[in-house]
Biopython code that builds the backbone (N, CA, C, O; Angstrom):
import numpy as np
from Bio.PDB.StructureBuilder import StructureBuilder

atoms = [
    (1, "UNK", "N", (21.514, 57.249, 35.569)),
    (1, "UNK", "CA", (22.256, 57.448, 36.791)),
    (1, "UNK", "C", (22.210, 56.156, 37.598)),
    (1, "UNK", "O", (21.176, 55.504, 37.739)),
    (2, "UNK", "N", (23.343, 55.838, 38.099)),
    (2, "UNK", "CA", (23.284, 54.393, 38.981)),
    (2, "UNK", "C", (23.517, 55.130, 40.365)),
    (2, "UNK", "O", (23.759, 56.305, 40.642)),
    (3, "UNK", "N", (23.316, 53.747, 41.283)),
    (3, "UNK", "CA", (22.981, 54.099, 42.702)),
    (3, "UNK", "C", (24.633, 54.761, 42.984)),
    (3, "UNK", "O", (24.573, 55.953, 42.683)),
    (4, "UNK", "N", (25.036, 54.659, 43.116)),
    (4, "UNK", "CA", (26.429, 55.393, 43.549)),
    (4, "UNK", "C", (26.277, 56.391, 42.976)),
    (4, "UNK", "O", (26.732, 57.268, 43.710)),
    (5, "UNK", "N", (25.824, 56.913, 41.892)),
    (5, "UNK", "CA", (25.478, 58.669, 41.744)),
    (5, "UNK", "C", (24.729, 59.015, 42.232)),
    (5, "UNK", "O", (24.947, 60.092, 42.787)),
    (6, "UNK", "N", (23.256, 58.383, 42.415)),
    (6, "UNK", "CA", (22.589, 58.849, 43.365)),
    (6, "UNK", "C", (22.972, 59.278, 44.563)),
    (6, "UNK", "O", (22.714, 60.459, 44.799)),
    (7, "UNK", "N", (23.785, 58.356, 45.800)),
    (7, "UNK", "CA", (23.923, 58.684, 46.710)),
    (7, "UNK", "C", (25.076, 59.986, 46.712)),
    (7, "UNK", "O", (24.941, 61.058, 47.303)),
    (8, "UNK", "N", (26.174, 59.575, 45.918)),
    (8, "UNK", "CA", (27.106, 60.971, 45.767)),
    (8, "UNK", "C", (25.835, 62.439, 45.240)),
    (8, "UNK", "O", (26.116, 63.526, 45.747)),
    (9, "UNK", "N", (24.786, 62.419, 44.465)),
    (9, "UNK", "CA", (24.579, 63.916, 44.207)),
    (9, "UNK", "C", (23.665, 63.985, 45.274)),
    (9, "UNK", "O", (23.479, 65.197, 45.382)),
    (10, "UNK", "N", (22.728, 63.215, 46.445)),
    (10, "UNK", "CA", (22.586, 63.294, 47.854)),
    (10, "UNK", "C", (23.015, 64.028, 48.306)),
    (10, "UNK", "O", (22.530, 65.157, 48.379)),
    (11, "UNK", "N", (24.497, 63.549, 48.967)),
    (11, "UNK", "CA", (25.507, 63.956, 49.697)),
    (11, "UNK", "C", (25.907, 65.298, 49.335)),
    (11, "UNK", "O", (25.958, 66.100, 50.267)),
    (12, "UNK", "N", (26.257, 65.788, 47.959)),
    (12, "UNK", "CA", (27.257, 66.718, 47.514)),
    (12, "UNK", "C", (25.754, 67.767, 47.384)),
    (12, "UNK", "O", (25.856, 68.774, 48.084)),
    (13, "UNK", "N", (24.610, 67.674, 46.715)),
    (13, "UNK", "CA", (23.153, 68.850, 46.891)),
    (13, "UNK", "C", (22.913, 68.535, 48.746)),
    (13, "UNK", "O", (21.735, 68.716, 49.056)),
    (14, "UNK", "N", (23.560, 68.234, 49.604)),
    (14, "UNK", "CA", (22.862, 67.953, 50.963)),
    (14, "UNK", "C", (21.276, 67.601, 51.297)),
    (14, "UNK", "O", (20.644, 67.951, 52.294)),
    (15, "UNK", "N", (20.849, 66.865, 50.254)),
    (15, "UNK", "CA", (19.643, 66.307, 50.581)),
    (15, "UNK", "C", (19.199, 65.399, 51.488)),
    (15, "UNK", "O", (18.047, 64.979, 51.382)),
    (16, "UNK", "N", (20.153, 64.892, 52.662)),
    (16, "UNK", "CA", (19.617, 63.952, 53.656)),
    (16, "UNK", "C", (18.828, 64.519, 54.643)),
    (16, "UNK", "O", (18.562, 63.684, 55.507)),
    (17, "UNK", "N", (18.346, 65.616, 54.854)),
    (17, "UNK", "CA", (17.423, 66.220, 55.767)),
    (17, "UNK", "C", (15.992, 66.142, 54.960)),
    (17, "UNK", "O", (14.982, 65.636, 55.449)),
    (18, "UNK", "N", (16.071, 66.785, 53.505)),
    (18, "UNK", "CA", (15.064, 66.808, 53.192)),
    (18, "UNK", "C", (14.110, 65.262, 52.813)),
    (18, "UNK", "O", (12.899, 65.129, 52.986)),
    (19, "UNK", "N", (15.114, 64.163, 52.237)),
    (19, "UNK", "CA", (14.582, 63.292, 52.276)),
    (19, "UNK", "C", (13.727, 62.530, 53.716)),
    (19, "UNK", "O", (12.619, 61.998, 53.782)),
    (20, "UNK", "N", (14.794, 62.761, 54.767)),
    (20, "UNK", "CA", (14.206, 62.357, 56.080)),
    (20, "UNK", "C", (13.034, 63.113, 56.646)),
    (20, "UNK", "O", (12.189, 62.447, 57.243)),
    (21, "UNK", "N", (12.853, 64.536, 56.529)),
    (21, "UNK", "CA", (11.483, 64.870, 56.095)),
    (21, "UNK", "C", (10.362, 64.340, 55.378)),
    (21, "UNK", "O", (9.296, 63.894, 55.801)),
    (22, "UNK", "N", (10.832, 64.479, 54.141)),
    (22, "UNK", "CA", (9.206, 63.456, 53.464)),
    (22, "UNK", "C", (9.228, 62.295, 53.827)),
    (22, "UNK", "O", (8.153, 61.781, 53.518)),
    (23, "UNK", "N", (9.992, 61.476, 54.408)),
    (23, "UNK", "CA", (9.757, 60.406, 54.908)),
    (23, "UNK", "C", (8.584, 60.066, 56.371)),
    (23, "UNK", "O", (7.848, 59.124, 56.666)),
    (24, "UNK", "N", (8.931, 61.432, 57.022)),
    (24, "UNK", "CA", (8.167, 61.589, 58.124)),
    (24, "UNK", "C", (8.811, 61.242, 59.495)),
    (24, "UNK", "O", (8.175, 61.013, 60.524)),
    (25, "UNK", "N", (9.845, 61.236, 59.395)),
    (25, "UNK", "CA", (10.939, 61.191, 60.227)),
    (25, "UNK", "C", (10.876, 62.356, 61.681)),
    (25, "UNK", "O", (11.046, 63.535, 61.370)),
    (26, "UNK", "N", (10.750, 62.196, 62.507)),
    (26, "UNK", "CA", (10.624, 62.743, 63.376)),
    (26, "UNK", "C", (11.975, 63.470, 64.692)),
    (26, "UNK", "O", (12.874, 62.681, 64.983)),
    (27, "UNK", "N", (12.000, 64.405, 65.138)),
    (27, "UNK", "CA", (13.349, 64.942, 65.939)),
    (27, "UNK", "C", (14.669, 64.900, 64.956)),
    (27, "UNK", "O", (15.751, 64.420, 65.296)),
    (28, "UNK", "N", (14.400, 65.452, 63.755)),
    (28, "UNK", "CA", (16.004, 65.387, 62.893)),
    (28, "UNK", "C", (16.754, 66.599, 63.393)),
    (28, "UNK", "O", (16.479, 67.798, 63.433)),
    (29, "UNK", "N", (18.038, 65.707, 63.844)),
    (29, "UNK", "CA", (18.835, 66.608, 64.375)),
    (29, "UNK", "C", (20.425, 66.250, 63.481)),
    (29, "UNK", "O", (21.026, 65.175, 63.492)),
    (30, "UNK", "N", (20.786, 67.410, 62.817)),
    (30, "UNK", "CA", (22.434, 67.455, 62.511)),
    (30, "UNK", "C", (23.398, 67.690, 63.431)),
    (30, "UNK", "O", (23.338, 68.523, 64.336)),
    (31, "UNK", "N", (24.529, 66.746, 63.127)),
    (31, "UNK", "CA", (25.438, 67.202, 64.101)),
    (31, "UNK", "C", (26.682, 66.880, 62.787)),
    (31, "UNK", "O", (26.584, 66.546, 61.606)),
    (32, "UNK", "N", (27.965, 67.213, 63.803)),
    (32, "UNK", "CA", (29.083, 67.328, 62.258)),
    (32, "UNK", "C", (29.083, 66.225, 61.249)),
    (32, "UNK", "O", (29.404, 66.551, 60.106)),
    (33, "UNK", "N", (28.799, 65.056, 61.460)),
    (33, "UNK", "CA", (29.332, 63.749, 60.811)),
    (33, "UNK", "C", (28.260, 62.832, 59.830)),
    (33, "UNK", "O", (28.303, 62.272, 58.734)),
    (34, "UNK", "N", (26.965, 63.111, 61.285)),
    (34, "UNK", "CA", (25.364, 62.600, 61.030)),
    (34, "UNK", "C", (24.105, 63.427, 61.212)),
    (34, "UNK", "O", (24.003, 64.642, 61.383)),
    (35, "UNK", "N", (23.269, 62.588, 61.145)),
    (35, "UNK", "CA", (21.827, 62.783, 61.486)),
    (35, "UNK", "C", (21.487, 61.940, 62.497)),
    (35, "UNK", "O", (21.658, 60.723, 62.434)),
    (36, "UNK", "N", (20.707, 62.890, 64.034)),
    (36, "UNK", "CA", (19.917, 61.618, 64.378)),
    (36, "UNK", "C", (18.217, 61.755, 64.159)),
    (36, "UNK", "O", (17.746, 62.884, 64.024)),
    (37, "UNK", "N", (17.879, 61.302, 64.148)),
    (37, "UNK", "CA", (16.069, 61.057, 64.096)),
    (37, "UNK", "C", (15.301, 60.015, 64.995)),
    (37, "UNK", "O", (15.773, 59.222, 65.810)),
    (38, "UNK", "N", (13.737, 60.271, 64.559)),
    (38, "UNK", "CA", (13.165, 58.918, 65.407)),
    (38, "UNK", "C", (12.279, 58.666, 63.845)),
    (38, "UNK", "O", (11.829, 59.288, 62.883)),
    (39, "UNK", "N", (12.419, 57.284, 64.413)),
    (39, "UNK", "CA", (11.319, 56.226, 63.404)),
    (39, "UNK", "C", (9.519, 57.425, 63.101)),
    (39, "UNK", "O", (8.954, 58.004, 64.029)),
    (40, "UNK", "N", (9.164, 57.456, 62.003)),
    (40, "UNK", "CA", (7.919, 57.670, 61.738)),
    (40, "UNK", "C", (6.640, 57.471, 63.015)),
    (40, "UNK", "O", (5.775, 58.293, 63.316)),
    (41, "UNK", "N", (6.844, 56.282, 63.530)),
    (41, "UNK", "CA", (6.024, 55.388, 64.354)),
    (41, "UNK", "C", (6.457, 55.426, 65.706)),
    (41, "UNK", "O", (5.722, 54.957, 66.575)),
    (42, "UNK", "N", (7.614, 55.951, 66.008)),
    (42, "UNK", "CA", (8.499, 55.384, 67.158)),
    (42, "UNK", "C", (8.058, 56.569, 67.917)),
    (42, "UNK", "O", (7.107, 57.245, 67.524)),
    (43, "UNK", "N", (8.643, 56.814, 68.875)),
    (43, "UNK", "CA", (8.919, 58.001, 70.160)),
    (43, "UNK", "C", (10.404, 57.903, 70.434)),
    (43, "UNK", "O", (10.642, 58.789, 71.255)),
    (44, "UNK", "N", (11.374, 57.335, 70.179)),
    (44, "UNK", "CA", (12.378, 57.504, 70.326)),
    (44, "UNK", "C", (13.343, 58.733, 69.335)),
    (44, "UNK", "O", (13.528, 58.526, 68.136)),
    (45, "UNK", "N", (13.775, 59.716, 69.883)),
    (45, "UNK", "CA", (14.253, 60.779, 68.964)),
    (45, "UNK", "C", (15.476, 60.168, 68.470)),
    (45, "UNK", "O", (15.670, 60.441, 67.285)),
    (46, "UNK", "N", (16.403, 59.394, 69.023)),
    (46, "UNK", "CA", (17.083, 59.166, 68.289)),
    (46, "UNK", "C", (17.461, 58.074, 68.107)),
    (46, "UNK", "O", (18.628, 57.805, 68.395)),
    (47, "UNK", "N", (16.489, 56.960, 67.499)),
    (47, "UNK", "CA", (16.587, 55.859, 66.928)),
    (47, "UNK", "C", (17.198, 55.454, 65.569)),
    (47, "UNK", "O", (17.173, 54.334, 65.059)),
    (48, "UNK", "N", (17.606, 56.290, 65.211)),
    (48, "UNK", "CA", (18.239, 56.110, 63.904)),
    (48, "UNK", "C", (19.395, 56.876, 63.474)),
    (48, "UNK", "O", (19.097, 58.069, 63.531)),
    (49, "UNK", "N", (20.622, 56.701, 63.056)),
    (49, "UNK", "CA", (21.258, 57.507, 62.621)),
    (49, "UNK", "C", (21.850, 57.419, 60.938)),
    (49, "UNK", "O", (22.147, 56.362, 60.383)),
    (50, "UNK", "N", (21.927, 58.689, 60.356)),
    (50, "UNK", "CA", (22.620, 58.592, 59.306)),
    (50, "UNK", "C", (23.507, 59.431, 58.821)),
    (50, "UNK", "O", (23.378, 60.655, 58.828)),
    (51, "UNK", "N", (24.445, 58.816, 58.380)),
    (51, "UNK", "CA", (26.201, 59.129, 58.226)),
    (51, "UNK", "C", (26.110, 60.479, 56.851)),
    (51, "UNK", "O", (25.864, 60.307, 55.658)),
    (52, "UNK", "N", (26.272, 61.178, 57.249)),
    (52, "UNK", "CA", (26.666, 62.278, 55.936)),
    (52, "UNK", "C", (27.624, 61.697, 54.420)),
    (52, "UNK", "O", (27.545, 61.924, 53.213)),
    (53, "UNK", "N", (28.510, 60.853, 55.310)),
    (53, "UNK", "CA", (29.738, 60.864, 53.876)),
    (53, "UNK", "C", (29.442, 59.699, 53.330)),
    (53, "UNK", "O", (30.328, 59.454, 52.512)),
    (54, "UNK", "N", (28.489, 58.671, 53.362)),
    (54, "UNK", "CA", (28.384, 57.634, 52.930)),
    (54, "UNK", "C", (26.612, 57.177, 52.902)),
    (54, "UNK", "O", (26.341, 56.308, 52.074)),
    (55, "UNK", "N", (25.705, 57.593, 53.558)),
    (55, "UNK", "CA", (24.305, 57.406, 53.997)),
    (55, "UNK", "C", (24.419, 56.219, 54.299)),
    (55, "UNK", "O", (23.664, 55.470, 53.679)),
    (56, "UNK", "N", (25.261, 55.638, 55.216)),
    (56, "UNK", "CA", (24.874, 54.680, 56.131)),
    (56, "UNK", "C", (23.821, 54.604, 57.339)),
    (56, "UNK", "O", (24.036, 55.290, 58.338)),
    (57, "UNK", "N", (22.711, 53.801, 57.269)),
    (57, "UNK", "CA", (22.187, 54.382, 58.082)),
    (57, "UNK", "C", (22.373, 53.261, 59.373)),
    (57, "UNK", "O", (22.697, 52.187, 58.865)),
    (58, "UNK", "N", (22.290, 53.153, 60.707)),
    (58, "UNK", "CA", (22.192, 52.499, 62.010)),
    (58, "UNK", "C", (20.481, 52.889, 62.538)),
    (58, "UNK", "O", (20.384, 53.974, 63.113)),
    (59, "UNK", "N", (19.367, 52.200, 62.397)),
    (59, "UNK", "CA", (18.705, 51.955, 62.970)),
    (59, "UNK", "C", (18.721, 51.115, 64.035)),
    (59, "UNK", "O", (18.948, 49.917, 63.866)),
    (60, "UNK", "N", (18.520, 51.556, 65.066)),
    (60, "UNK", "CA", (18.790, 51.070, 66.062)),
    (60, "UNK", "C", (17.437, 50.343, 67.093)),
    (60, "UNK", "O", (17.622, 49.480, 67.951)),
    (61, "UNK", "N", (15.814, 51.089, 66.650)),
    (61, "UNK", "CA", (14.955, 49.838, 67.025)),
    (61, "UNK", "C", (14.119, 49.044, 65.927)),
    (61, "UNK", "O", (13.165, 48.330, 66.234)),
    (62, "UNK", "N", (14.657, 49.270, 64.333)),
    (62, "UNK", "CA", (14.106, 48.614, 63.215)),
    (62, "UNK", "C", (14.996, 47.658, 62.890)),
    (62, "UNK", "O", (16.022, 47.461, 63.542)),
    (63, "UNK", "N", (14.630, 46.944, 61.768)),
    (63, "UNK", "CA", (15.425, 45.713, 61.199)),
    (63, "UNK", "C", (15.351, 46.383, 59.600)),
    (63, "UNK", "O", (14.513, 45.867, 58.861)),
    (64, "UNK", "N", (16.082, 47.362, 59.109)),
    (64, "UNK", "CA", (15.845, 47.997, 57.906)),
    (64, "UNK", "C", (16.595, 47.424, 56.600)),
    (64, "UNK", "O", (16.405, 47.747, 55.427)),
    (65, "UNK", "N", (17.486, 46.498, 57.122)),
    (65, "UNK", "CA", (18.587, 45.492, 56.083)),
    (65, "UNK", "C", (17.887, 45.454, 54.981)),
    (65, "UNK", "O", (16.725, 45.158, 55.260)),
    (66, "UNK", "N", (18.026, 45.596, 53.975)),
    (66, "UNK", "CA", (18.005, 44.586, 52.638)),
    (66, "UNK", "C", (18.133, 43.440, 52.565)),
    (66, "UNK", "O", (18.813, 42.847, 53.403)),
    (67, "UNK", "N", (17.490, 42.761, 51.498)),
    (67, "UNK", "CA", (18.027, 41.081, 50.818)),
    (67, "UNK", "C", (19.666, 41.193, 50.554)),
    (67, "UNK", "O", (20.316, 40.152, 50.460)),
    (68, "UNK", "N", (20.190, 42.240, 50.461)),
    (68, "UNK", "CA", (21.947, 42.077, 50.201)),
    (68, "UNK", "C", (22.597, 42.502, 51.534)),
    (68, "UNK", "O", (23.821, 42.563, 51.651)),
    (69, "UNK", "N", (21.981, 42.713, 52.257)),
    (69, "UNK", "CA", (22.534, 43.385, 53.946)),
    (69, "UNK", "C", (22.984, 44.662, 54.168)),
    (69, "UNK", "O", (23.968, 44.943, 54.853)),
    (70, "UNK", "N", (22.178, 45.537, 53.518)),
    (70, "UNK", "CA", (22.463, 46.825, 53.407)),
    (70, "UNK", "C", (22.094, 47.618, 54.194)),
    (70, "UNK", "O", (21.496, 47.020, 55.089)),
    (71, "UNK", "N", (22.119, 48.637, 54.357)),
    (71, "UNK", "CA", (21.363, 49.418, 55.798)),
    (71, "UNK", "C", (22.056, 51.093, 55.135)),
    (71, "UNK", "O", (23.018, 51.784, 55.471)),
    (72, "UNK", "N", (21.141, 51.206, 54.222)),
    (72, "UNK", "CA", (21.379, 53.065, 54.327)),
    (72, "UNK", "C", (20.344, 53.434, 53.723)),
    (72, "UNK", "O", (19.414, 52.638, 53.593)),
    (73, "UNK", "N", (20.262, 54.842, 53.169)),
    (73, "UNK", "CA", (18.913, 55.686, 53.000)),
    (73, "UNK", "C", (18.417, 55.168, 51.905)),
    (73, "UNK", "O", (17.189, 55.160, 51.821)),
    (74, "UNK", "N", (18.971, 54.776, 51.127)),
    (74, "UNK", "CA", (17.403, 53.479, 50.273)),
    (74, "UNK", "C", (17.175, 52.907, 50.700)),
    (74, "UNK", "O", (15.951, 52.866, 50.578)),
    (75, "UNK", "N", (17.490, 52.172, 51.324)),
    (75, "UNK", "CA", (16.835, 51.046, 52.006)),
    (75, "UNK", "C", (15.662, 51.217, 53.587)),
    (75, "UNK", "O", (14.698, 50.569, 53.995)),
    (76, "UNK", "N", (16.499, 52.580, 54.139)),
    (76, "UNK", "CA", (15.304, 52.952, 55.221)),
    (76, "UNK", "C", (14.093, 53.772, 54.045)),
    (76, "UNK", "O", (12.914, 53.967, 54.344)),
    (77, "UNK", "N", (14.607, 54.089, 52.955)),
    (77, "UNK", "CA", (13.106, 54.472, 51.897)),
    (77, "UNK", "C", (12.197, 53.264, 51.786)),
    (77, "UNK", "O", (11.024, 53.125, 52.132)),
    (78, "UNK", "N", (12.984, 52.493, 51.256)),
    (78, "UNK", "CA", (12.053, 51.245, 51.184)),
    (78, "UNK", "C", (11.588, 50.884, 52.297)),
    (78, "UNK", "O", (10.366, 50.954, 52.161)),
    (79, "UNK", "N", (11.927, 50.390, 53.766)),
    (79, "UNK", "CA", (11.275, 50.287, 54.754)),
    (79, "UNK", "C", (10.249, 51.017, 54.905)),
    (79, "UNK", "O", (9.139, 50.497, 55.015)),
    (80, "UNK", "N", (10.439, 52.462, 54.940)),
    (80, "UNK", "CA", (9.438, 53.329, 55.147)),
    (80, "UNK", "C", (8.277, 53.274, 54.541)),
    (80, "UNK", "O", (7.289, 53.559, 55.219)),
    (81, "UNK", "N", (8.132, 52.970, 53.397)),
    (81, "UNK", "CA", (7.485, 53.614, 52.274)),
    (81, "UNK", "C", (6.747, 52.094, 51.589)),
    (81, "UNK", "O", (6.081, 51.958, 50.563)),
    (82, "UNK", "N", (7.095, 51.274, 52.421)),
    (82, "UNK", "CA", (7.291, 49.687, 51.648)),
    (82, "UNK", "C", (7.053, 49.676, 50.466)),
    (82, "UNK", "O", (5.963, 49.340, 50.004)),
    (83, "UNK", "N", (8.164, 50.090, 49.703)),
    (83, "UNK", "CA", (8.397, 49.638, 48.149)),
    (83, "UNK", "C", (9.892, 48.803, 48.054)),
    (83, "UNK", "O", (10.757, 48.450, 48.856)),
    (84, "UNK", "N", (9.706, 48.725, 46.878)),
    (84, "UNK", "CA", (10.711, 47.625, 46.085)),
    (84, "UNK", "C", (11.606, 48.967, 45.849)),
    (84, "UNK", "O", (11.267, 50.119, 45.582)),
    (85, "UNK", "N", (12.973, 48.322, 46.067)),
    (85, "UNK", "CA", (13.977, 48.818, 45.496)),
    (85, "UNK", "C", (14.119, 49.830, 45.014)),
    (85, "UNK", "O", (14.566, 50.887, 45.459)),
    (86, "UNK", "N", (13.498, 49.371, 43.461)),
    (86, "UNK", "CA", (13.425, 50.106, 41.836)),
    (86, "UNK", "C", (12.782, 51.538, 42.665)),
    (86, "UNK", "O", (13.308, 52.626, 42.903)),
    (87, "UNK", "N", (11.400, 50.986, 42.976)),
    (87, "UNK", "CA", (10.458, 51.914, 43.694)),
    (87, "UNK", "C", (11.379, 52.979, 43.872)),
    (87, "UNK", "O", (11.726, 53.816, 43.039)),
    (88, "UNK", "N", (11.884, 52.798, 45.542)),
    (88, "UNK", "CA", (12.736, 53.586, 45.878)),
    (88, "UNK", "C", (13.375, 54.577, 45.838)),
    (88, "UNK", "O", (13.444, 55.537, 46.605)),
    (89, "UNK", "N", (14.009, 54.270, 44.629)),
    (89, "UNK", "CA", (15.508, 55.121, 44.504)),
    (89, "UNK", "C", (14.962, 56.003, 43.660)),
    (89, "UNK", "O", (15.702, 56.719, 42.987)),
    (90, "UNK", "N", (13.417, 56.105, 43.549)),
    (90, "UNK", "CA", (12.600, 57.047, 42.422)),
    (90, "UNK", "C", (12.436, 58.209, 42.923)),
    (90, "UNK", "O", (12.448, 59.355, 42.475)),
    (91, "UNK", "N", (12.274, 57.718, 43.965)),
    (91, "UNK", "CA", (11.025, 58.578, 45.551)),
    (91, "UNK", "C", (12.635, 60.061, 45.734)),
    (91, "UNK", "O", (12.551, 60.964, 46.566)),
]
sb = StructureBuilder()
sb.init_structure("model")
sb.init_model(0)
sb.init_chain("A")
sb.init_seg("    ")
for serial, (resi, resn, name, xyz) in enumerate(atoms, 1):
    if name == "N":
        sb.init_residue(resn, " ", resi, " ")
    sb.init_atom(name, np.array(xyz, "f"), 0.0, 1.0, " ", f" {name:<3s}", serial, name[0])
structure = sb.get_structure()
């Protein structure tokens, strides 16, 4: 499975809550489009958001980019979790 299936069987099983759970994600709230949350560490409830149709994510008090300038839910895995990539997309 490559990353674009991953994120499509995400999206289509609705697993972006549960992942933001084991992550330790704090105040997850759905609304029609996204998710908002707060950082693991943070107090802000909604420091982060992520997009349902694409898992884009907008962190808004982290620097969660990738080496390719990416910013969605692998990559806030890897932030979180500080692993590599590969790591990642395991979790």
């Amino acid at each position: 499975m490559d990353i674009q299936e991953l994120k499509e069987r995400i999206i289509i099983e609705e697993k972006i809550e549960t992942i933001l759970e084991e992550l330790g994600m704090h105040s997850i709230r759905p609304h029609t489009d996204y998710f908002t949350c707060g950082m693991p560490s943070g107090d802000n409830k909604k420091s982060t958001v992520v997009y349902k149709n694409n898992l884009y994510v907008d962190a808004h008090t982290r620097s969660i980019t990738d080496q390719y300038g990416v910013s969605d839910i692998i990559s806030l895995v890897t932030y979180i979790r500080g692993t590599y990539f590969s790591e990642s997309v395991k979790l």
